[in-house]
Biotite code that builds the C-alpha atoms (Angstrom):
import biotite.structure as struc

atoms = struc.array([
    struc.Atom([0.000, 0.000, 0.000], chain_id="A", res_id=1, res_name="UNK", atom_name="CA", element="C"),
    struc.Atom([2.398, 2.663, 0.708], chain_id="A", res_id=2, res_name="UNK", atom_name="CA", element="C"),
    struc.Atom([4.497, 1.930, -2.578], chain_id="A", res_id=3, res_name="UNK", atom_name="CA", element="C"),
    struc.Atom([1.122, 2.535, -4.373], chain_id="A", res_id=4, res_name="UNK", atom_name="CA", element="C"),
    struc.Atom([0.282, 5.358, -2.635], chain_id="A", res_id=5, res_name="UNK", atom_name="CA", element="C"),
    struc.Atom([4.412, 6.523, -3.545], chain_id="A", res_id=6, res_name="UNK", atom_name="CA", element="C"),
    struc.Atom([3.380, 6.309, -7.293], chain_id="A", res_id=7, res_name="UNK", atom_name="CA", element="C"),
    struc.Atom([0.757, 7.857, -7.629], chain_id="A", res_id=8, res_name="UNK", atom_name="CA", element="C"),
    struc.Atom([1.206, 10.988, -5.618], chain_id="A", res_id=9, res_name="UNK", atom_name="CA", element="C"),
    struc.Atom([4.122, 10.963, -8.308], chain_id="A", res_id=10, res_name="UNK", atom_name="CA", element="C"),
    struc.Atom([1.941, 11.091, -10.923], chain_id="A", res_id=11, res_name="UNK", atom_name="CA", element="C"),
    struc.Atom([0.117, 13.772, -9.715], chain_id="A", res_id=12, res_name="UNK", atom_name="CA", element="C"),
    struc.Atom([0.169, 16.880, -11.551], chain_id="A", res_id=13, res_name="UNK", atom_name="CA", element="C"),
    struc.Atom([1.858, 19.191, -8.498], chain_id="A", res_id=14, res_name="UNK", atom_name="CA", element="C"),
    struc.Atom([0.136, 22.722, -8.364], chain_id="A", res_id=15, res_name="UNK", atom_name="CA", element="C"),
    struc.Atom([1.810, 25.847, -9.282], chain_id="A", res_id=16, res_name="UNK", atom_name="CA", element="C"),
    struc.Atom([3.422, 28.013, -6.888], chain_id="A", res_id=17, res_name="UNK", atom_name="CA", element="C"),
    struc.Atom([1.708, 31.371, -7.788], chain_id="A", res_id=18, res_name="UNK", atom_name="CA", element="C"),
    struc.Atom([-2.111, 29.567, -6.880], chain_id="A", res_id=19, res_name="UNK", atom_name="CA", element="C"),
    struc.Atom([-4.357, 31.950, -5.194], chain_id="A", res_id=20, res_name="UNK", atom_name="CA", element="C"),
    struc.Atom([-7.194, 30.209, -3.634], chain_id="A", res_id=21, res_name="UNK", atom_name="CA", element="C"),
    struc.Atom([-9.046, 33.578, -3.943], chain_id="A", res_id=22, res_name="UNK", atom_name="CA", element="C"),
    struc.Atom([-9.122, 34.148, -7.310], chain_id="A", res_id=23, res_name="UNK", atom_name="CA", element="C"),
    struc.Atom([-12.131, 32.479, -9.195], chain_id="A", res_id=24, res_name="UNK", atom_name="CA", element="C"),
    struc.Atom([-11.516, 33.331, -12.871], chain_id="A", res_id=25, res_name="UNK", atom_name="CA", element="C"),
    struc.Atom([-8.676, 34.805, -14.410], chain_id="A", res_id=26, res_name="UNK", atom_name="CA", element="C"),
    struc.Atom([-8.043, 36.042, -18.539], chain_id="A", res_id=27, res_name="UNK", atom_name="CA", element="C"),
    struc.Atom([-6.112, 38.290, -20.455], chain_id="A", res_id=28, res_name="UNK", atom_name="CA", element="C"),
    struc.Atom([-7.030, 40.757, -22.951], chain_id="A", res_id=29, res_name="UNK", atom_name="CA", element="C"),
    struc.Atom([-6.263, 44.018, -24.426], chain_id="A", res_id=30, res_name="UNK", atom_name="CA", element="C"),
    struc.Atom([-6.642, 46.948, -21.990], chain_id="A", res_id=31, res_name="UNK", atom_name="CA", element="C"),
    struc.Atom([-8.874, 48.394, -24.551], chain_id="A", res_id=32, res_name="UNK", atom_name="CA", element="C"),
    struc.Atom([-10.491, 47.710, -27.497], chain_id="A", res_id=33, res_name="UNK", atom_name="CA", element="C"),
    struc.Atom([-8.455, 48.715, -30.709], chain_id="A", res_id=34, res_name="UNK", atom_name="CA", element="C"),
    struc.Atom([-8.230, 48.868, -34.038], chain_id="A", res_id=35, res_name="UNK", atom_name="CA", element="C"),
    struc.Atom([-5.697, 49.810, -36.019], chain_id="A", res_id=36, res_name="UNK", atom_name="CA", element="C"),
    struc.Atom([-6.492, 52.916, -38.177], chain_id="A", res_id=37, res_name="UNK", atom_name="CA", element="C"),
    struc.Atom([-4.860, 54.397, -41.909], chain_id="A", res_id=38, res_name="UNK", atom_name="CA", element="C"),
    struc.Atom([-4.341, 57.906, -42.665], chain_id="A", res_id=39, res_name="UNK", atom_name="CA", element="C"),
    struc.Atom([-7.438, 58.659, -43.653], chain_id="A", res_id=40, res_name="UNK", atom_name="CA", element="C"),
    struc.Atom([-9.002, 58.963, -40.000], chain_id="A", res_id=41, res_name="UNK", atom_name="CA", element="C"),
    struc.Atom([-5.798, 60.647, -38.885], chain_id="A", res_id=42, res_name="UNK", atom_name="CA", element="C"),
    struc.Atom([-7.434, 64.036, -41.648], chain_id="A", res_id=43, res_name="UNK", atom_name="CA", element="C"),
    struc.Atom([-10.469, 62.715, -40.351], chain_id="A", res_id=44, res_name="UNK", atom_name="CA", element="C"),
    struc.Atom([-9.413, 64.074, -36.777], chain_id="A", res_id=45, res_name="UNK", atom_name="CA", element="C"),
    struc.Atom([-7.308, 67.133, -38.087], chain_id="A", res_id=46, res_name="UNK", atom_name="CA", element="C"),
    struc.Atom([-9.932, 68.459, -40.337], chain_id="A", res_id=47, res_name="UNK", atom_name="CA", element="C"),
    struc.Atom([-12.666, 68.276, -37.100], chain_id="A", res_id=48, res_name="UNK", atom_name="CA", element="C"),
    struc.Atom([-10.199, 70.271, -35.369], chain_id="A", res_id=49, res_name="UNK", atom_name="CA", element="C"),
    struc.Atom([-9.658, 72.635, -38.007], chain_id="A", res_id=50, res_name="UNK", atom_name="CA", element="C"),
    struc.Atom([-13.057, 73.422, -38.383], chain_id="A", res_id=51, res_name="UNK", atom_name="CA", element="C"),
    struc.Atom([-13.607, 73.998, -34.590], chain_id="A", res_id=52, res_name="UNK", atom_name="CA", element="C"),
    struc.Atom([-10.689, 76.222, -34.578], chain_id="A", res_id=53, res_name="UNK", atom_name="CA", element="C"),
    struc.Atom([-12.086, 78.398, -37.247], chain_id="A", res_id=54, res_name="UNK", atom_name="CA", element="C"),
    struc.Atom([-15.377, 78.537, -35.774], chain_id="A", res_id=55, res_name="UNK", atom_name="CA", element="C"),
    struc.Atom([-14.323, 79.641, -31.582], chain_id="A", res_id=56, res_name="UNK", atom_name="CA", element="C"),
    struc.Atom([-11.383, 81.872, -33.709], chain_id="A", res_id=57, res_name="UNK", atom_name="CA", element="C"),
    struc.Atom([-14.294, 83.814, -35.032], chain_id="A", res_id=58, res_name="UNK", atom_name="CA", element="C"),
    struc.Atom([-15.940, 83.847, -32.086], chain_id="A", res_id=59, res_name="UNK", atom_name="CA", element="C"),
    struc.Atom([-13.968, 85.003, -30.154], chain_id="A", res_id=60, res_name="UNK", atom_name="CA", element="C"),
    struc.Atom([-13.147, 82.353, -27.167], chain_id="A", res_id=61, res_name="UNK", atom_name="CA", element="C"),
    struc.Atom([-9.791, 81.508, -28.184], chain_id="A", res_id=62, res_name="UNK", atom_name="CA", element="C"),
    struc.Atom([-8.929, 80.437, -25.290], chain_id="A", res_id=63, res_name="UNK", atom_name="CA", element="C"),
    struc.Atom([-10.491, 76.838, -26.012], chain_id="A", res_id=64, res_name="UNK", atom_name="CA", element="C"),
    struc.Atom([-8.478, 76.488, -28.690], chain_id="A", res_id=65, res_name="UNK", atom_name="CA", element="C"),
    struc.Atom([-5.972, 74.541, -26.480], chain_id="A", res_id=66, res_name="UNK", atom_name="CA", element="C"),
    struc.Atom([-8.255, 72.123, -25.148], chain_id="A", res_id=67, res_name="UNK", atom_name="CA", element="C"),
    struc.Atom([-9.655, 71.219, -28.881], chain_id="A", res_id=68, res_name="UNK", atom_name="CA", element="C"),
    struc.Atom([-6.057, 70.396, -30.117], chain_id="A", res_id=69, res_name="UNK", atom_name="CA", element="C"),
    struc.Atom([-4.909, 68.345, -26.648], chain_id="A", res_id=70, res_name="UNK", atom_name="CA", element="C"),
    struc.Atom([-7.910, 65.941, -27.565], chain_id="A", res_id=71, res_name="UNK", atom_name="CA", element="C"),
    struc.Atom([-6.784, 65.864, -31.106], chain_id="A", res_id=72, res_name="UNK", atom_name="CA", element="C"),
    struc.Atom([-3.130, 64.616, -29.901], chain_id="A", res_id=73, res_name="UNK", atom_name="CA", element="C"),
    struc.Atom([-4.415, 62.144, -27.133], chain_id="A", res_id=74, res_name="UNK", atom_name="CA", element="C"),
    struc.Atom([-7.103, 60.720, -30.230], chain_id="A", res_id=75, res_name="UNK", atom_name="CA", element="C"),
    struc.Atom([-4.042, 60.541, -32.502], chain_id="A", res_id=76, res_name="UNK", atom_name="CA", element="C"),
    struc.Atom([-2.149, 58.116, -29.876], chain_id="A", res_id=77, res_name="UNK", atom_name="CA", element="C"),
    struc.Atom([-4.897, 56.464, -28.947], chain_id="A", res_id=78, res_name="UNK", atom_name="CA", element="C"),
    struc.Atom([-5.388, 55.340, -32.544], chain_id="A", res_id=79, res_name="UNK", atom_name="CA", element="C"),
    struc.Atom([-1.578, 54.936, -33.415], chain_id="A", res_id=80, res_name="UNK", atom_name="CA", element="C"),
    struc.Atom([-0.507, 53.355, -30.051], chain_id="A", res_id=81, res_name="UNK", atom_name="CA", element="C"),
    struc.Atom([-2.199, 49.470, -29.086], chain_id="A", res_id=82, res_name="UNK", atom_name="CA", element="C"),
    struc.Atom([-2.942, 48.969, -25.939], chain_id="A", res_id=83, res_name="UNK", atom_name="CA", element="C"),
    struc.Atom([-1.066, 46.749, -23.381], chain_id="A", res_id=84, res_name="UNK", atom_name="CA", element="C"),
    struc.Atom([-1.897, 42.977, -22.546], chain_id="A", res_id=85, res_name="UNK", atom_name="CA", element="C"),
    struc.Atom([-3.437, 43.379, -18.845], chain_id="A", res_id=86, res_name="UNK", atom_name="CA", element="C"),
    struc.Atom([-4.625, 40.258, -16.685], chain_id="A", res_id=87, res_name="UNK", atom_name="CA", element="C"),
    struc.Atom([-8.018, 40.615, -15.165], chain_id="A", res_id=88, res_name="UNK", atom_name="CA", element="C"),
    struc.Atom([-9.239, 38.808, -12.390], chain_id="A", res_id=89, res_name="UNK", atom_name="CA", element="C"),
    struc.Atom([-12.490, 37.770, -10.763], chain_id="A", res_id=90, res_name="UNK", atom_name="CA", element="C"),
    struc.Atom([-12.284, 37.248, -7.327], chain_id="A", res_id=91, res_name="UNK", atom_name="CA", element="C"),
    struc.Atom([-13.922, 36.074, -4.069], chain_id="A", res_id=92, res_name="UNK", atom_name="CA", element="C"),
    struc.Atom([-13.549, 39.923, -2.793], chain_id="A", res_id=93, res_name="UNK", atom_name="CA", element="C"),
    struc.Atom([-14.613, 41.423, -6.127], chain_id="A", res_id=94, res_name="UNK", atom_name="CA", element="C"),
    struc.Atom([-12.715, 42.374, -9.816], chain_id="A", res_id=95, res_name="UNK", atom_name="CA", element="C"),
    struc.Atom([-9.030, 43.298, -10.055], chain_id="A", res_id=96, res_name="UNK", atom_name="CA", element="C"),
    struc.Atom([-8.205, 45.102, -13.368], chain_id="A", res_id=97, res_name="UNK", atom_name="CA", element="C"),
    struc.Atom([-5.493, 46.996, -14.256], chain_id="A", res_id=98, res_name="UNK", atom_name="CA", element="C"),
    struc.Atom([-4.203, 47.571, -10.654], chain_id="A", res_id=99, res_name="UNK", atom_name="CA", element="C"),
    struc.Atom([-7.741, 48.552, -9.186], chain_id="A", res_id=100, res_name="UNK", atom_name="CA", element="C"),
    struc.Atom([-9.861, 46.504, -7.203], chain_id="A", res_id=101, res_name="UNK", atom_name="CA", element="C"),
    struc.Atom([-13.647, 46.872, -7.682], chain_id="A", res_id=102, res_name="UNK", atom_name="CA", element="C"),
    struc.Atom([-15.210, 45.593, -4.240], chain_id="A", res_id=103, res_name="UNK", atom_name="CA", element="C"),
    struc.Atom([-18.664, 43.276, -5.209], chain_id="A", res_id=104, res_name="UNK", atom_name="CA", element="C"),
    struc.Atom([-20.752, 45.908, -2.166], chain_id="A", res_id=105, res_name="UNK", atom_name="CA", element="C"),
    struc.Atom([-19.801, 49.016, -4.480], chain_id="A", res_id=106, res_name="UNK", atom_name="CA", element="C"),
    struc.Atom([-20.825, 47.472, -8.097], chain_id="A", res_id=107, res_name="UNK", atom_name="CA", element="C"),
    struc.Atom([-24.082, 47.250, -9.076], chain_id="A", res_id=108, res_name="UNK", atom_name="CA", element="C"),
    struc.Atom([-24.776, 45.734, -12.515], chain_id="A", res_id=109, res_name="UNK", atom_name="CA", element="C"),
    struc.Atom([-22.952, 44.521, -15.796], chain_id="A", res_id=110, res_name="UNK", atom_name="CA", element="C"),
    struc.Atom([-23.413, 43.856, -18.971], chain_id="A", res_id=111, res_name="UNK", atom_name="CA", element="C"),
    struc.Atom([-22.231, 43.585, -23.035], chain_id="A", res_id=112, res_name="UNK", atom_name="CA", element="C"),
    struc.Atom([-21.573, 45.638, -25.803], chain_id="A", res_id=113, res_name="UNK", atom_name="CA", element="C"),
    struc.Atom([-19.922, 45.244, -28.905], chain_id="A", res_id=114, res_name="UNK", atom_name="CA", element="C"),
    struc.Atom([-17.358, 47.695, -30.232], chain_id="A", res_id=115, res_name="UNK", atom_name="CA", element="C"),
    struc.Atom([-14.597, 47.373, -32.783], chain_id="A", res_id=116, res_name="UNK", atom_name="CA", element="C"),
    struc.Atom([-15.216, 43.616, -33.012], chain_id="A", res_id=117, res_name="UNK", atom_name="CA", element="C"),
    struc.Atom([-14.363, 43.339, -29.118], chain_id="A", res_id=118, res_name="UNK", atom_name="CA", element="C"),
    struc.Atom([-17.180, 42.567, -26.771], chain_id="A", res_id=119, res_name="UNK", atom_name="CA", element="C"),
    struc.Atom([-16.418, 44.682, -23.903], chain_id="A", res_id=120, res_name="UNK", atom_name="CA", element="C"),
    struc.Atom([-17.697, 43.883, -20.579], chain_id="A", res_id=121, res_name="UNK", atom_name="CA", element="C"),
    struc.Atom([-18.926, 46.981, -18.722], chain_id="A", res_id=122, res_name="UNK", atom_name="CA", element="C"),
    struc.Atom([-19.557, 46.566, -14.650], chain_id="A", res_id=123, res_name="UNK", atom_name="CA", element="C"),
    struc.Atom([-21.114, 50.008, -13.049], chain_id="A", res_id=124, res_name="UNK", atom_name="CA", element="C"),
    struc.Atom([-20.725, 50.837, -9.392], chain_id="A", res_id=125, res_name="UNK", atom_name="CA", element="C"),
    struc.Atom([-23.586, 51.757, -7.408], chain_id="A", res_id=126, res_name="UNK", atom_name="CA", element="C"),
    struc.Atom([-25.364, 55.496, -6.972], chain_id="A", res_id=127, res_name="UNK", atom_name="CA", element="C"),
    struc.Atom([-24.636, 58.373, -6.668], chain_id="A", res_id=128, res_name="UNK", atom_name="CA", element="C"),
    struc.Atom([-21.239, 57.905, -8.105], chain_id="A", res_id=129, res_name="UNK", atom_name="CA", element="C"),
    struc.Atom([-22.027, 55.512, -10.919], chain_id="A", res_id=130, res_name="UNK", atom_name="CA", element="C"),
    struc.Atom([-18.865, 54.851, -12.278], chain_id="A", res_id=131, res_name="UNK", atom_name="CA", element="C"),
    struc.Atom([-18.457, 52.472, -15.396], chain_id="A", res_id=132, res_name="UNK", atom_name="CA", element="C"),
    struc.Atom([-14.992, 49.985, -15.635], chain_id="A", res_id=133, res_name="UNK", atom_name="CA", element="C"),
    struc.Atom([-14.333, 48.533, -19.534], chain_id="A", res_id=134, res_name="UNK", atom_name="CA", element="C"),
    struc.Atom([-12.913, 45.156, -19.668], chain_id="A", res_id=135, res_name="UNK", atom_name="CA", element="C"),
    struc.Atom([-11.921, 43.222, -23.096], chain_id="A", res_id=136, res_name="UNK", atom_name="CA", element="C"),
    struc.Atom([-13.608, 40.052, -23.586], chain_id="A", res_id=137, res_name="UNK", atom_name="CA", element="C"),
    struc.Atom([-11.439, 38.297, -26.168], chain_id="A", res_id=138, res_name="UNK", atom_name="CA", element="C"),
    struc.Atom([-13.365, 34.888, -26.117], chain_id="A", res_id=139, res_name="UNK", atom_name="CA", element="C"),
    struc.Atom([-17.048, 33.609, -26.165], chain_id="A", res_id=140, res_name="UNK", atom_name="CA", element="C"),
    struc.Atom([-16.140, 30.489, -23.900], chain_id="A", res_id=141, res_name="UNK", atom_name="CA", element="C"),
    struc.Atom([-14.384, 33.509, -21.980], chain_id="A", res_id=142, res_name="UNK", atom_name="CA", element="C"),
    struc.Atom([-17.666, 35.777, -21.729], chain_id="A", res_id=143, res_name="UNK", atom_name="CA", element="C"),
    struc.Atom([-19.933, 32.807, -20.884], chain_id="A", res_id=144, res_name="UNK", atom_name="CA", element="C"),
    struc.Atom([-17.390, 31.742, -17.909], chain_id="A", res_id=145, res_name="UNK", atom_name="CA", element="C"),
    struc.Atom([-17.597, 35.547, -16.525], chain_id="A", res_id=146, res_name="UNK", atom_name="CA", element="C"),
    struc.Atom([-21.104, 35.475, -17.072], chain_id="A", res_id=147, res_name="UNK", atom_name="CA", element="C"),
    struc.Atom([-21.500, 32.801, -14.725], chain_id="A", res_id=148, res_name="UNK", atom_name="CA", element="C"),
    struc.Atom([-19.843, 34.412, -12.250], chain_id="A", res_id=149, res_name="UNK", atom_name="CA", element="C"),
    struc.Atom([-20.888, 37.701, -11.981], chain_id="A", res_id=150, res_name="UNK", atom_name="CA", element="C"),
    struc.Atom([-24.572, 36.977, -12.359], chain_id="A", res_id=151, res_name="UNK", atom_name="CA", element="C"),
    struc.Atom([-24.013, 34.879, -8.931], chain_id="A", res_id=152, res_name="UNK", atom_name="CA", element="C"),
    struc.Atom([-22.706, 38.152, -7.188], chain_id="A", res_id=153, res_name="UNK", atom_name="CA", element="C"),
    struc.Atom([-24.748, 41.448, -8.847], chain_id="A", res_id=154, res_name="UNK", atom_name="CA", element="C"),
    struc.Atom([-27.349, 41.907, -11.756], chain_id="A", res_id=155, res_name="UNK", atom_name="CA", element="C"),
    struc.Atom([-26.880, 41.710, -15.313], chain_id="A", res_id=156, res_name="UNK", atom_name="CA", element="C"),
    struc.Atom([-28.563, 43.568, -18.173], chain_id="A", res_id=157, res_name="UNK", atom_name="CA", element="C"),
    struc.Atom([-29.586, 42.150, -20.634], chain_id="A", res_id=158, res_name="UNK", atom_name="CA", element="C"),
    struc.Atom([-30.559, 45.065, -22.984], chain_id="A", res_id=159, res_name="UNK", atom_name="CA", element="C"),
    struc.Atom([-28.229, 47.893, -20.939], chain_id="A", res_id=160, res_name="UNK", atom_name="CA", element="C"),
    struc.Atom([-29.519, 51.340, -19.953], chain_id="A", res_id=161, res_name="UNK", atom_name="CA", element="C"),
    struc.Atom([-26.228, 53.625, -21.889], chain_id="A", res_id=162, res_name="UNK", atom_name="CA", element="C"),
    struc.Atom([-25.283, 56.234, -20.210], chain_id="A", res_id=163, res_name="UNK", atom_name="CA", element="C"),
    struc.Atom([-23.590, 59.851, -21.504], chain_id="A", res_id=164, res_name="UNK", atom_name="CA", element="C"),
    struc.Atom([-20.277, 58.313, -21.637], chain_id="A", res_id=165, res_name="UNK", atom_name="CA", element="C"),
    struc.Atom([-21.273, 54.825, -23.676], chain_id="A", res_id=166, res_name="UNK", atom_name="CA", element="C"),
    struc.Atom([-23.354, 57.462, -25.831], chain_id="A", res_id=167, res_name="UNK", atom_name="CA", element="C"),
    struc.Atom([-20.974, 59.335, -26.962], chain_id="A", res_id=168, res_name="UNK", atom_name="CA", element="C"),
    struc.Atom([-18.711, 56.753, -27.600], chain_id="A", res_id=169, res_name="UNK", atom_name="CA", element="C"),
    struc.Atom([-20.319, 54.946, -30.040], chain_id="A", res_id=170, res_name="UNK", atom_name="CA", element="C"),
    struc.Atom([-21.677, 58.440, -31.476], chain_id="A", res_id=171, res_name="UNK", atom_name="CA", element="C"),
    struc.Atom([-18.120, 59.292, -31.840], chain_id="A", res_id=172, res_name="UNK", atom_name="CA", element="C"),
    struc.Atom([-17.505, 56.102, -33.559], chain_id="A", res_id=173, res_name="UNK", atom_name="CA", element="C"),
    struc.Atom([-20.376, 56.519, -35.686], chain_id="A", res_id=174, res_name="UNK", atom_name="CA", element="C"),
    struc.Atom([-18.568, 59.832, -37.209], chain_id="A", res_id=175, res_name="UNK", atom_name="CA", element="C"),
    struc.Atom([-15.330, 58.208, -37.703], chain_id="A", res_id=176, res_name="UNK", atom_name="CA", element="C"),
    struc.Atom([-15.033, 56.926, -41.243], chain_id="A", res_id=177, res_name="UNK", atom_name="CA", element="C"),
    struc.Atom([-14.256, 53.401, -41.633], chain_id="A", res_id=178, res_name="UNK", atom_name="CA", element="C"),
    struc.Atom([-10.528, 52.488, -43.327], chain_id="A", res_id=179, res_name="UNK", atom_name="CA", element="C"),
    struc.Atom([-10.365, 50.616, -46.777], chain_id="A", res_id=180, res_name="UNK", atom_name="CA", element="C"),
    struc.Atom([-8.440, 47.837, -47.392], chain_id="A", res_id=181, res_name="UNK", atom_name="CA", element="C"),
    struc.Atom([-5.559, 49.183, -48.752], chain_id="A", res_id=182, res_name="UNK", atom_name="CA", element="C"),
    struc.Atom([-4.406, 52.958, -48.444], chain_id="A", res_id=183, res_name="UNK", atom_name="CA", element="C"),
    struc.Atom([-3.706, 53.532, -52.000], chain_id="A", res_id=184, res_name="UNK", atom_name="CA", element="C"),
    struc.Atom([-7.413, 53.025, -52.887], chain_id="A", res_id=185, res_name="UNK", atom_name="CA", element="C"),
    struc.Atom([-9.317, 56.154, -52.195], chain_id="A", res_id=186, res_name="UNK", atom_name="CA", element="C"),
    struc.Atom([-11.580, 56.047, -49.540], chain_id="A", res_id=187, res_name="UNK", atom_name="CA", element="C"),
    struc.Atom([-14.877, 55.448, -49.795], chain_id="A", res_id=188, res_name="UNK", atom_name="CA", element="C"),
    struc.Atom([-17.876, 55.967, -47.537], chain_id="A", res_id=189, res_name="UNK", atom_name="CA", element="C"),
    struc.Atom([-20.055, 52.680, -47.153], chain_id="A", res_id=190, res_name="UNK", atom_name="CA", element="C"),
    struc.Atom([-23.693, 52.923, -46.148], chain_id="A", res_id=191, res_name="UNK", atom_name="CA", element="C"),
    struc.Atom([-26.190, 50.501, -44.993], chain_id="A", res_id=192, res_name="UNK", atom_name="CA", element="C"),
    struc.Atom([-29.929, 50.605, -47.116], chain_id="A", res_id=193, res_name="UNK", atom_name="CA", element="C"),
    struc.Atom([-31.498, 52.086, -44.155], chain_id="A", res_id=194, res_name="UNK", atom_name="CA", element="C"),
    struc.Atom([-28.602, 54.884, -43.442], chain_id="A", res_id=195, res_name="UNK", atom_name="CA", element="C"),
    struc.Atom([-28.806, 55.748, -46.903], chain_id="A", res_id=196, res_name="UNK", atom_name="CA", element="C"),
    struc.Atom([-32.844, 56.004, -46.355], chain_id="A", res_id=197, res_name="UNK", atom_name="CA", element="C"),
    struc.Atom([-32.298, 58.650, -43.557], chain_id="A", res_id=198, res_name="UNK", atom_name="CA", element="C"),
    struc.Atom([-29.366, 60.670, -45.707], chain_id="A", res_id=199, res_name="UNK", atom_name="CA", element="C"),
    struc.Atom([-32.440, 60.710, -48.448], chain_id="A", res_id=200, res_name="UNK", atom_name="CA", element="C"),
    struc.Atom([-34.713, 61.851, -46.276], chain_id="A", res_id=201, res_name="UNK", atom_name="CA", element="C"),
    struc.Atom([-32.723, 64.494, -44.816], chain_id="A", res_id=202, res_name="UNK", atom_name="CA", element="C"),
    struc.Atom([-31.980, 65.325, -48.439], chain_id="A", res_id=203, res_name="UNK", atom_name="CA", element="C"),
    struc.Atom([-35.678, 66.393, -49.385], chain_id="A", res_id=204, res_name="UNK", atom_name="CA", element="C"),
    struc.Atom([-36.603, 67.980, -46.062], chain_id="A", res_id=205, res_name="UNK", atom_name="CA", element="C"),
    struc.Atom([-33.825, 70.907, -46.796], chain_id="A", res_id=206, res_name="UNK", atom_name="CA", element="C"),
    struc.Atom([-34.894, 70.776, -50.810], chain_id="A", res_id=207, res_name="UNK", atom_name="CA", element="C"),
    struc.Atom([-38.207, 71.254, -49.856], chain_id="A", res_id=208, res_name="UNK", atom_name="CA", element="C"),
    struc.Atom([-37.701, 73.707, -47.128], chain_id="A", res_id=209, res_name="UNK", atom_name="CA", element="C"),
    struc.Atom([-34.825, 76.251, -49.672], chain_id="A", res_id=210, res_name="UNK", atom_name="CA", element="C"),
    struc.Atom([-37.171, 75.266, -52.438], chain_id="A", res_id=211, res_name="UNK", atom_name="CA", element="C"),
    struc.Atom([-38.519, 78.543, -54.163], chain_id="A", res_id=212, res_name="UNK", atom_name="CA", element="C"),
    struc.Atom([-41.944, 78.732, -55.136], chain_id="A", res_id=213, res_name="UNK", atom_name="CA", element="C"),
    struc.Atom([-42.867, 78.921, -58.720], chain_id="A", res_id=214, res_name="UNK", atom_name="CA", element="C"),
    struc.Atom([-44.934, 81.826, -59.939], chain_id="A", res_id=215, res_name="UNK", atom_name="CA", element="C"),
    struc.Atom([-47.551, 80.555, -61.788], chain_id="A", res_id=216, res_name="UNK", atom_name="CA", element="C"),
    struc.Atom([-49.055, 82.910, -64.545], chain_id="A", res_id=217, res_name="UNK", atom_name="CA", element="C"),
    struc.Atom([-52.500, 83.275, -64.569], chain_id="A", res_id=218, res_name="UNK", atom_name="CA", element="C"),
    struc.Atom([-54.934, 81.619, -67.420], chain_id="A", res_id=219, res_name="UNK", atom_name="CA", element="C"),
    struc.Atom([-55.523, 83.044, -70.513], chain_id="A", res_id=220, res_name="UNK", atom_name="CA", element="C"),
    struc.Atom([-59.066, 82.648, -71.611], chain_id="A", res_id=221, res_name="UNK", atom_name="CA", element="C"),
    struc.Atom([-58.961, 80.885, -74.959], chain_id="A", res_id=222, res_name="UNK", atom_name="CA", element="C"),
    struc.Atom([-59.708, 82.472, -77.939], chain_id="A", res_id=223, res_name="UNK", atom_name="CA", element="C"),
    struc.Atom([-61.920, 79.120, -79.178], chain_id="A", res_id=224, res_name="UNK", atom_name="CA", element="C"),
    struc.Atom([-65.452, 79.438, -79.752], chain_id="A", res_id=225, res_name="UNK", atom_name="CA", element="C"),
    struc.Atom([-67.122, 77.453, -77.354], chain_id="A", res_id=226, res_name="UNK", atom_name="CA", element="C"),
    struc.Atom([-69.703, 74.918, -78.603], chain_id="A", res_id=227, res_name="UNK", atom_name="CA", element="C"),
])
């Protein structure tokens, strides 16, 4: 018995010596989502901040002016620069990402969105503060494992309630024109049947709204003998 026992506590697969009890789920992704953009978005960004220039230079507020061009630079590297490889954890206390700890009595719900072919999991902290931490799900298997877990410790939306900040991130991705397959192609603007509707639409509400009216000249009688 003890010879059997010998073998096959050798076989055993030892455990490794950085196991933490405490952590439940583990993955790595991207710190944020990111794709890598052409020229074409970088005019994108420096025409938009041209324009808005011109426009506060006219006013008169030059002051802001600064701030427009600041966002233009920290746009520019976040399109030119990926983002680091960052472990995020899921554990017994709450979620660890990026060297913060997000206690499970402060968060409040979670939930899915989709955004430049990432599906980023979003967890929001509880009132009044309300804030919102992005994390990179690189993996179905991966988002159905974190699934599991978090719906055991706070609620999950199914259909999410977006706030300012998710609104105006996917409005701003919205505006940003999408990059063609190879840079010595000029770009070209792709639209979906139904954004192409609205465009239309838009189209003949201002044609019919600068449209002049035509004078119409008034009716001759005619010179034919009636019967």
């Amino acid at each position: 018995m003890p010879q059997q026992e010998e073998v096959l506590f050798q076989k055993a697969t030892p455990l490794p010596p950085s196991l933490n009890p405490q952590v439940l789920y583990s993955w790595k992704a991207p710190l944020r989502a990111y794709k890598k953009r052409s020229r074409n978005v970088l005019r994108f960004y420096i025409a938009v901040a041209l324009l808005l220039t011109a426009i506060i230079f006219f006013l008169g507020d030059r002051i802001l002016i600064i701030p427009i061009w600041s966002i233009l630079f920290l746009f520019y590297i976040l399109t030119i620069t990926p983002p680091p490889q960052v472990e995020n954890r899921i554990t017994k206390f709450g979620i660890e990402t990026a060297g913060i700890t997000l206690r499970w009595d402060v968060l409040s719900h979670f939930y899915f969105t989709e955004r430049f072919n990432f599906t980023i999991l979003t967890v929001v902290t509880q009132a009044p503060y309300y804030m919102h931490a992005y994390l990179v799900i690189p993996k179905e298997r991966i988002k159905k494992d974190v699934m599991k877990i978090l719906a055991e410790h706070i609620v999950y939306q199914e259909r999410p309630q977006l706030g300012l900040t998710d609104r105006l991130i996917n409005l701003l991705s919205y505006l940003i024109p999408d990059d063609d397959e190879s840079e010595n192609v000029p770009a070209k603007i792709t639209m979906k049947p139904k954004e192409e509707h609205k465009i239309n639409e838009v189209k003949d509400t201002l044609a019919s709204f600068f449209q002049r009216q035509k004078k119409t000249s008034p009716s001759h009688p005619s010179n034919e003998p009636s019967m």
